[in-house]
N, C-alpha and C positions, 0 to 999 in steps of 0.2 A: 549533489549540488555544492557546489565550494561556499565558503562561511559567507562571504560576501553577497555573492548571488543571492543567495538564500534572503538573508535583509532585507535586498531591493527585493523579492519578490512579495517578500510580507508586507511590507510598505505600501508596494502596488496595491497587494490586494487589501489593506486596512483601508489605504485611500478609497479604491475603485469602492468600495463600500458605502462608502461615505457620499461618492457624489454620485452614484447609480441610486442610491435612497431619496437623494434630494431635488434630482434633474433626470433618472428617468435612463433606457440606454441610449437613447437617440440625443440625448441632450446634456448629456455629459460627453463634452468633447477629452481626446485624449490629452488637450494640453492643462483642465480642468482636473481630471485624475491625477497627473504628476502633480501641478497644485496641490490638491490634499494629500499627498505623497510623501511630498517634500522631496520629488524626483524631477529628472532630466526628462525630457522626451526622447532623448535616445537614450536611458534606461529601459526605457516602455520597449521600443524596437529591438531592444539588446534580450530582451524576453519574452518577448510575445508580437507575434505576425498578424493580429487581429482583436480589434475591443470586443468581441465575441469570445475569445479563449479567456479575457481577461476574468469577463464578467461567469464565465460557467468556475476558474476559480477561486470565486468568491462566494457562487451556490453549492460550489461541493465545500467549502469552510463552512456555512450554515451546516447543511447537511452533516456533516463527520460531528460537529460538536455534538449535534443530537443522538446519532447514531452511539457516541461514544458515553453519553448522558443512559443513555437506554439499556446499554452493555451493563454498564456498572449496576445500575439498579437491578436486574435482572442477574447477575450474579450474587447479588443479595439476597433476593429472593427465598423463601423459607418452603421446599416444597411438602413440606407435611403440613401445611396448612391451606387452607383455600387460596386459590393463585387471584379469583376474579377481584378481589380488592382490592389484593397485592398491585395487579397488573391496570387497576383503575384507579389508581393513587399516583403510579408511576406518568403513567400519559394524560390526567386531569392536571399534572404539574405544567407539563407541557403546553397543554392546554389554555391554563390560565398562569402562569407563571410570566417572568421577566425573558424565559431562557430562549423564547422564540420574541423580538418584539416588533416595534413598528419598523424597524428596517429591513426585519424578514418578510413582515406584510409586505413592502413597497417592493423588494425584492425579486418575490417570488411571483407576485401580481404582475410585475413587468417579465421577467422571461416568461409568462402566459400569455400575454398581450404580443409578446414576441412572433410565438411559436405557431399564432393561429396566421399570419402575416409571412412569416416566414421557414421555409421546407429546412432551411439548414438549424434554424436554431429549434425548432420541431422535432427533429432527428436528435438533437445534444438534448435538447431535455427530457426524452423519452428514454434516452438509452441510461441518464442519469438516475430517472426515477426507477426505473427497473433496477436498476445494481443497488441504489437505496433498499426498494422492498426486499430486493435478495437478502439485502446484508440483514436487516428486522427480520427479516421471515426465519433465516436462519439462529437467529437467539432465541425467537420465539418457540421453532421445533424443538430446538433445546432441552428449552425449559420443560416444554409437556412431557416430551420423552423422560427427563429425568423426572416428572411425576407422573408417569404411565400413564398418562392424558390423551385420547386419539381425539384430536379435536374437529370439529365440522366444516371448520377451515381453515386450511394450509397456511405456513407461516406466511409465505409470501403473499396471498391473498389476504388475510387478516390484515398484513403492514399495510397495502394496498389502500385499502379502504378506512382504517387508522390513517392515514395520510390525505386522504380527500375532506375527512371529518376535522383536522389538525387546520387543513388551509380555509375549509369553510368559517370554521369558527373564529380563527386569527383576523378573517378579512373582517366578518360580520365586526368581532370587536374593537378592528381600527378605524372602521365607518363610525360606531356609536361614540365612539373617543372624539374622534374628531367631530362629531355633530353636537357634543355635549347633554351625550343620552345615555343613561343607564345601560350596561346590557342586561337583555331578561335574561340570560342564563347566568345565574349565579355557580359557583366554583363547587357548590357541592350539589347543585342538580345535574351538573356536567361529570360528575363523579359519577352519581345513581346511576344516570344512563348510559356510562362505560361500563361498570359494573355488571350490570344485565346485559349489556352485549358481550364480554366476557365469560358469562356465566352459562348463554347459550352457544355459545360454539365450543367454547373449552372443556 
């Protein structure tokens, strides 16, 4: 992608960010995206045939940060030593950390809201979340394999279900934000109980 290109597309996707968190997909018009942009509308066309490609890259930007957040750590990783704390330190960060926040919630809550409404954006974020757990599942086998671990569940299923526990918890925590409630799970009982599910499959 030539230097240029490349700018506007980051632009697009910082903006579309911005007001798909704030207005939703149906309510962030394209000329509202350019707005937080600092774009043309015919940059947007000059890029993208659809506010639906726009918006999926803007979930595979979520996505990859994490994905590449997880890599590292698990390259880190110390395999002569117990992995299940290791590996419940790493995604309790995730968990309760800054590195997923309220515009992933808002995000990922709307292509759900999407997907049950509609067959084509259904299909994109199925096909997304799959290549996601692929990618996890494959650091995951990895890592066992390099500690001669035959775990209970496959890396791609273990991501899987690491990723249903990730959006439950991120939602539950932007409801109590926004309602002005405590969450009951504090950061280190979300730890305990990755821990032990680490402990029994790995």
């Amino acid at each position: 992608m030539p230097p240029q290109r490349s700018k506007t597309v980051e632009a697009l996707i910082v903006g579309a960010e911005r007001a798909f968190s704030e207005r939703g997909f149906h309510g962030a018009s394209i000329g509202y995206i350019c707005q937080c942009a600092g774009r043309t509308t015919g940059a947007f066309y000059s890029n993208y045939d659809s506010k639906l490609k726009l918006f999926l890259d803007v979930f595979r930007r979520h996505s990859d940060r994490t994905a590449d957040y997880i890599g590292e750590r698990i390259d880190e990783m110390d395999t002569e030593r117990d992995l299940a704390p290791q590996l419940a330190r790493t995604f309790a960060e995730i968990f309760n950390g800054e590195r997923l926040d309220a515009r992933w919630v808002f995000i990922h809550l709307e292509f759900r809201l999407m997907a049950l409404r509609d067959g084509d954006a259904a299909a994109a974020l199925v096909d997304h979340e799959k290549r996601f757990s692929r990618r996890i599942g494959t650091m995951l086998d990895g890592l066992f394999d390099r500690a001669g671990h035959q775990p209970a569940l496959r890396g791609t299923e273990l991501a899987a279900l690491l990723g249903a526990m990730t959006r439950g918890i991120k939602l539950d925590r932007g409801i109590y934000a926004a309602g002005g409630v405590d969450d009951p799970l504090s950061t280190d009982q979300v730890a305990m109980a990755l821990e032990g599910l680490f402990r029994s499959v790995a």
